[in-house]
Kinemage of the C-alpha trace (Angstrom):
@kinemage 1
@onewidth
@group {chain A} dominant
@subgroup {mainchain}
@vectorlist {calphas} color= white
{ca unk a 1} P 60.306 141.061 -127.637
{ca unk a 2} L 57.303 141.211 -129.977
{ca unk a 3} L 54.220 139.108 -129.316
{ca unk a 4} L 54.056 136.610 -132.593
{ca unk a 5} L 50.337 137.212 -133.556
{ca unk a 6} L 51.373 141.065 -133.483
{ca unk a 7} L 53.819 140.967 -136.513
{ca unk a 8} L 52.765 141.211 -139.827
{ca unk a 9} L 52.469 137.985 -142.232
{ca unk a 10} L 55.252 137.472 -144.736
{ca unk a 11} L 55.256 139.009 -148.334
{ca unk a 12} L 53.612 136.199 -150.914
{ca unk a 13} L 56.047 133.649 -151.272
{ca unk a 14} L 56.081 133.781 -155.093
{ca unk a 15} L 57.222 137.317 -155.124
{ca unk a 16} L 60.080 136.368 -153.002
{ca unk a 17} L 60.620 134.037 -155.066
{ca unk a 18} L 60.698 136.393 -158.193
{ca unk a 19} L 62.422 139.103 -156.342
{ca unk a 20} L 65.469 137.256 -154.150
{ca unk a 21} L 67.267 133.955 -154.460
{ca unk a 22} L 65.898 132.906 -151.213
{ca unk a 23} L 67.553 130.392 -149.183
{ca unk a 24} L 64.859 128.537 -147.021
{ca unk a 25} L 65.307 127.119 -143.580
{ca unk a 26} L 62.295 125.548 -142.022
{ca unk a 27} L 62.077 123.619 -138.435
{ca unk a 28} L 59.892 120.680 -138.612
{ca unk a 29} L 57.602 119.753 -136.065
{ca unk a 30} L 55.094 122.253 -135.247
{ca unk a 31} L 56.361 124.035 -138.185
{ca unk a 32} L 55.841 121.864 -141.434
{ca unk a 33} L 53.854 118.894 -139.238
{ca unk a 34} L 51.076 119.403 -136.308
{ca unk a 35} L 52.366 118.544 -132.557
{ca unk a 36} L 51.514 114.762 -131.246
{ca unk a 37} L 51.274 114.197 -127.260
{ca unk a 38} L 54.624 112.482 -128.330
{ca unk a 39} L 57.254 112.918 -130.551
{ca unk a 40} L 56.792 109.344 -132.337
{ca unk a 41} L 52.987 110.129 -132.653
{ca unk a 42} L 52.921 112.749 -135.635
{ca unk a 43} L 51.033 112.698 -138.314
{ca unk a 44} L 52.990 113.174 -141.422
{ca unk a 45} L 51.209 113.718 -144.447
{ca unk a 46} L 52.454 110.500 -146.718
{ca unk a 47} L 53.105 112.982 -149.638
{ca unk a 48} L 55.093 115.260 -147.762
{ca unk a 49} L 58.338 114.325 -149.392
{ca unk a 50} L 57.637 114.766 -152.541
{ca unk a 51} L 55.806 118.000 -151.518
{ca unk a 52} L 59.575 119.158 -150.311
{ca unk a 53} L 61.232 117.642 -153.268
{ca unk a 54} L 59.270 120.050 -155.132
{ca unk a 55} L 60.026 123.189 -152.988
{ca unk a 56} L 63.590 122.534 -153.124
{ca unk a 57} L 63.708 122.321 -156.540
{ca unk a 58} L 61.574 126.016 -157.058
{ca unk a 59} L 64.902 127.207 -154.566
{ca unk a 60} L 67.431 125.909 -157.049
{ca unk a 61} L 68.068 123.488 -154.367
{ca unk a 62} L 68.284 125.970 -151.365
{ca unk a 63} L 66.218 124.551 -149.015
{ca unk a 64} L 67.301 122.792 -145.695
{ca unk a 65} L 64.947 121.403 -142.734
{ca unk a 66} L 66.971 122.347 -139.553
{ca unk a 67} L 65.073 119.872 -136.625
{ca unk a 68} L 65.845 119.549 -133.078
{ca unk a 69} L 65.506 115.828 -134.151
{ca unk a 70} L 68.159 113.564 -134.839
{ca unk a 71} L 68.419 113.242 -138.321
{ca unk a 72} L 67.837 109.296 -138.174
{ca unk a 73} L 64.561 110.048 -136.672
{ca unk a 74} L 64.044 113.010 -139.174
{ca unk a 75} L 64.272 110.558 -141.884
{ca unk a 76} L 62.228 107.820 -140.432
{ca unk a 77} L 59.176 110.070 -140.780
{ca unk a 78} L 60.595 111.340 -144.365
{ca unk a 79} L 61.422 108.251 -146.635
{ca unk a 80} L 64.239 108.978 -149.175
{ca unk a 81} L 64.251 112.609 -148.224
{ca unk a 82} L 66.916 114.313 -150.614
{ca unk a 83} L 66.926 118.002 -149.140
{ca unk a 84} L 69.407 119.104 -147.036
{ca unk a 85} L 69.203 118.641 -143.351
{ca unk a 86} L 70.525 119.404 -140.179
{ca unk a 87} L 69.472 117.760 -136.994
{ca unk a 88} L 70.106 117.861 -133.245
{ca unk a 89} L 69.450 121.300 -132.890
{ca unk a 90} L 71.204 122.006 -136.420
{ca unk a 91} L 74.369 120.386 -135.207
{ca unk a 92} L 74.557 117.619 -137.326
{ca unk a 93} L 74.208 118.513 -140.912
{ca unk a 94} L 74.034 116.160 -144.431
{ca unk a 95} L 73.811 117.626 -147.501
{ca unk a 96} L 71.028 117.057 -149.906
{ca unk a 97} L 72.853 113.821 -151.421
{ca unk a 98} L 73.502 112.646 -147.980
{ca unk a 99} L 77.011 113.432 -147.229
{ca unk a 100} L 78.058 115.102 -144.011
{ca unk a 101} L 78.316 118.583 -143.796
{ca unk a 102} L 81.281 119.243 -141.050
{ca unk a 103} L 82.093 116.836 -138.001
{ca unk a 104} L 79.243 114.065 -136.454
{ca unk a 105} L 78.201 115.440 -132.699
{ca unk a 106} L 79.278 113.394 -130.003
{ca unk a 107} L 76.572 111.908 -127.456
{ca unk a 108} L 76.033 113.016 -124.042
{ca unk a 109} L 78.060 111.011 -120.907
{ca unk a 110} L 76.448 107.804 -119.405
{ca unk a 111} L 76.161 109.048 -115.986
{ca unk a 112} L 73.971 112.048 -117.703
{ca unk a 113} L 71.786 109.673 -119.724
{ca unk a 114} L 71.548 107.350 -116.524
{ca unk a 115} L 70.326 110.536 -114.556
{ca unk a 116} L 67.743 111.865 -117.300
{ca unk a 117} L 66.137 108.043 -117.829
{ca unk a 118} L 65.484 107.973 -113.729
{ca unk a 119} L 64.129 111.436 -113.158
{ca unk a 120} L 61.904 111.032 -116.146
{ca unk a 121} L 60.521 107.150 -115.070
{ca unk a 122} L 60.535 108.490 -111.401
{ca unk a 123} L 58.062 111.441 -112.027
{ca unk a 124} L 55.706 109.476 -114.971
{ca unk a 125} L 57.419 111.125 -117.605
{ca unk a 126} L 58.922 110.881 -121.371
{ca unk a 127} L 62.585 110.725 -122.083
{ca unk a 128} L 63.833 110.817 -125.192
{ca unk a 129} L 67.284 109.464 -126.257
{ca unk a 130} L 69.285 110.977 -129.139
{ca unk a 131} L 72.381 110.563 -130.903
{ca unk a 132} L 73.614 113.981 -130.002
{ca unk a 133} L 71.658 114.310 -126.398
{ca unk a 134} L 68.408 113.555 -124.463
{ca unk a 135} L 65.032 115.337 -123.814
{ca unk a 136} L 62.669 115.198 -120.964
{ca unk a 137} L 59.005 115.406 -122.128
{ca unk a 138} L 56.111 117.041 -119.721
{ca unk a 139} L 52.938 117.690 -122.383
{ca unk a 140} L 51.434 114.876 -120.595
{ca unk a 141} L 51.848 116.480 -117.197
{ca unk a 142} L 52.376 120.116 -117.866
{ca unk a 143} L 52.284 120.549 -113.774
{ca unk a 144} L 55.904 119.025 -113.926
{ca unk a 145} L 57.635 121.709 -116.023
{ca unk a 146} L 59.446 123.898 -113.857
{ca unk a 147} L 60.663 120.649 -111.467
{ca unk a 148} L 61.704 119.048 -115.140
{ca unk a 149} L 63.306 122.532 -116.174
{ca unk a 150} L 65.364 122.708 -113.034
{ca unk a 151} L 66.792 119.072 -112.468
{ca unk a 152} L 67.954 119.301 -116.588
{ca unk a 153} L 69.078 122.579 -116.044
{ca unk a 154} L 71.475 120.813 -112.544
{ca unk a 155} L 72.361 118.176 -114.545
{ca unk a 156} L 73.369 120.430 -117.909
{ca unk a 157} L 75.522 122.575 -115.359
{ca unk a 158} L 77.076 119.864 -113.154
{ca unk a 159} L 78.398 118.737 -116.448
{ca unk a 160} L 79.198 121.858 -118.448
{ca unk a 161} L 76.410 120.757 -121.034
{ca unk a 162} L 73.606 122.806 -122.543
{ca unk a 163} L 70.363 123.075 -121.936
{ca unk a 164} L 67.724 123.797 -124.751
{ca unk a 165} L 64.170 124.162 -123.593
{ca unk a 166} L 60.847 124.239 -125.982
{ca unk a 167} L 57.506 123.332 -125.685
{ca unk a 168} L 57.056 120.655 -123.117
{ca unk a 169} L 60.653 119.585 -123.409
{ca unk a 170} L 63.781 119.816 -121.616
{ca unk a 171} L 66.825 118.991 -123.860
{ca unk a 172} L 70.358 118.436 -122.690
{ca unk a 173} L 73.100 118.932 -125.475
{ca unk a 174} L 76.613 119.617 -126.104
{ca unk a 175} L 77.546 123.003 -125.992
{ca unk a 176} L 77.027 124.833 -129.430
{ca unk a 177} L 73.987 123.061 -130.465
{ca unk a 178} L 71.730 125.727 -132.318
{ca unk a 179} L 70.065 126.109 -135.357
{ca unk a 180} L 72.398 129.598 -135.839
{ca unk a 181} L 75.203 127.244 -136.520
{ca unk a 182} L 73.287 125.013 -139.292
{ca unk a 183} L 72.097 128.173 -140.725
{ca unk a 184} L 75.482 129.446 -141.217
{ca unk a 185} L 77.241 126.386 -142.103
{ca unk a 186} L 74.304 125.842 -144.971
{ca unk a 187} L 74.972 129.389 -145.870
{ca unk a 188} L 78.949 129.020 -146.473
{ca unk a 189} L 78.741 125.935 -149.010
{ca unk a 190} L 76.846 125.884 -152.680
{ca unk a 191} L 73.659 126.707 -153.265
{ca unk a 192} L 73.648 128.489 -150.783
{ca unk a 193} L 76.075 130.971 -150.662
{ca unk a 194} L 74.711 134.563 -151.254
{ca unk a 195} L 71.380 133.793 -151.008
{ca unk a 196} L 69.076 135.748 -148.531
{ca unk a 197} L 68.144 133.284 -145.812
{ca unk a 198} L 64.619 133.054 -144.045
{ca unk a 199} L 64.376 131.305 -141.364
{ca unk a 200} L 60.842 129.392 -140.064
{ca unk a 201} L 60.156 127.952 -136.644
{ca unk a 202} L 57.126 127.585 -133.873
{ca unk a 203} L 59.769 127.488 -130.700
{ca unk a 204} L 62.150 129.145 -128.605
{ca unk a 205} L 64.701 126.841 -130.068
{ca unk a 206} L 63.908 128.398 -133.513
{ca unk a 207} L 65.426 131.927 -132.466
{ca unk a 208} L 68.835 131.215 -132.783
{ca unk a 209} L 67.808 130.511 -136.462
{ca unk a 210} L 66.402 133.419 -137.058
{ca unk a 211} L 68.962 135.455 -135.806
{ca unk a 212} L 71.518 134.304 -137.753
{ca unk a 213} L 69.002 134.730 -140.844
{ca unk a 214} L 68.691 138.258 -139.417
{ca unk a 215} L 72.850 138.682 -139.554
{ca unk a 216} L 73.284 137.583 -142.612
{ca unk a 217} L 70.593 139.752 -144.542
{ca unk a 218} L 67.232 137.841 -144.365
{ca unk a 219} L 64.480 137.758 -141.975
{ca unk a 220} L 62.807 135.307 -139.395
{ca unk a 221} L 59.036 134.046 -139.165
{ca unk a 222} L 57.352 132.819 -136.258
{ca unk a 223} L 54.726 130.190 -136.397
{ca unk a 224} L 52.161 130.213 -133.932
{ca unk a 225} L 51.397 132.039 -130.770
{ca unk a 226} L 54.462 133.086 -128.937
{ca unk a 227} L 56.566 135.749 -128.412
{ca unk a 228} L 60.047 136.393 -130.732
{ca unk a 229} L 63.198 138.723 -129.831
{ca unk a 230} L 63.964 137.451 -133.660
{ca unk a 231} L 61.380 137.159 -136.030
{ca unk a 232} L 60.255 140.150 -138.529
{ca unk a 233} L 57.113 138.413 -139.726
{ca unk a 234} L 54.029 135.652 -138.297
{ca unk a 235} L 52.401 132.816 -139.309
{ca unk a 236} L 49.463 131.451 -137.567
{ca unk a 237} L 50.099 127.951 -137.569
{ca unk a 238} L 50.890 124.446 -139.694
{ca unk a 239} L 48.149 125.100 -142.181
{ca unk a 240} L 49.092 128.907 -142.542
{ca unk a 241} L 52.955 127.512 -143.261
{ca unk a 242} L 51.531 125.302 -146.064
{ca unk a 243} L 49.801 127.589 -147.769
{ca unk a 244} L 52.146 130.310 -147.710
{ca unk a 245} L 54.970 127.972 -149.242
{ca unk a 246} L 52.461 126.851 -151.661
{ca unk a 247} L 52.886 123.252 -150.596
């Protein structure tokens, strides 16, 4: 596992650009957007959309944000977005026009919902509901993490669920959530197809996106400082993202 801030930065993007067709995946908060205390409290620059809009078109239309988001909440913070977009951990995907890419992911079991909402207003914390799971939230009280951690991880295995942890979150999904999946799905449909995919992401749940970047012939890059078992180049944060993509 190589320590982010050790790996080299990625070539200039415009000589990618000149030398691949480059398929770009990039994860969205921490990534394209600063962290907020809460996931509701970003700060999205109110230009940003047509900031993608214009990267998308400089890919030919190969561009895709892949969020552990749902995409309804993806798209209240990005008005008329027309980029492809996967959300929930990549599971649910729409095309650039809108229309679903593959099935809708189902939601997680009332009894699991009911159990997330009372640990989290029992122990002062955050949860999130979403249409394809739910996440407990400790940045506010990062002395709750591993008790957080281990009652989602009890619940995720008492009912054969998934668990996806990040920072300050605990996530319960369906099995088969990742952003591998979205990567490859993206990957098999037009414009797509026979690109070289690179994959950009700030958290652990990033790595499955790189690695599938890494199978099929591109390359991962890790924002911020963490460590990667996936990514071949760094970034040093939000800023450093922007720049590099010329944004």
């Amino acid at each position: 596992m190589a320590s982010s801030p050790s790996l080299p930065p990625p070539p200039k993007f415009h000589d990618l650009l000149a030398r691949d067709r480059l398929a770009l995946f990039l994860d969205f908060d921490g990534t394209l957007v600063e962290l907020a205390p809460e996931p509701g409290a970003i700060d999205v620059p109110q230009d940003m959309v047509d900031r993608l809009h214009r990267l998308r078109d400089r890919l030919d239309g190969r561009l895709a944000l892949v969020s552990g988001r749902a995409l309804d909440d993806l798209e209240n913070h990005l008005d008329d977005i027309m980029v492809c977009r996967a959300g929930s951990h990549g599971v649910s995907r729409l095309l650039a026009d809108g229309s679903r890419l593959g099935r809708a992911p189902e939601g997680l079991p009332d009894p699991v919902v009911m159990q997330l909402r009372e640990f989290a207003a029992e122990h002062g914390l955050l949860y999130e509901p979403k249409s394809h799971g739910g996440a407990i939230h400790f940045r506010s009280a990062p002395e709750k993490e591993e008790q957080a951690v281990a009652f989602a991880r009890s619940v995720a295995e008492a009912h054969d669920l998934h668990l996806a942890t990040g920072k300050s979150i605990a996530e319960i999904v369906r099995p088969g959530a990742n952003k591998g999946g979205a990567v490859r799905a993206f990957l098999s449909e037009q414009p797509f197809a026979g690109s070289l995919p690179v994959f950009v992401g700030d958290d652990t749940t990033d790595e499955d996106g790189m690695a599938a970047a890494n199978e099929c012939g591109g390359f991962g890059i890790a924002v911020g400082e963490r460590d990667s078992d996936n990514a071949r180049y760094h970034l040093s944060g939000v800023s450093a993202v922007h720049q590099w993509l010329e944004l």
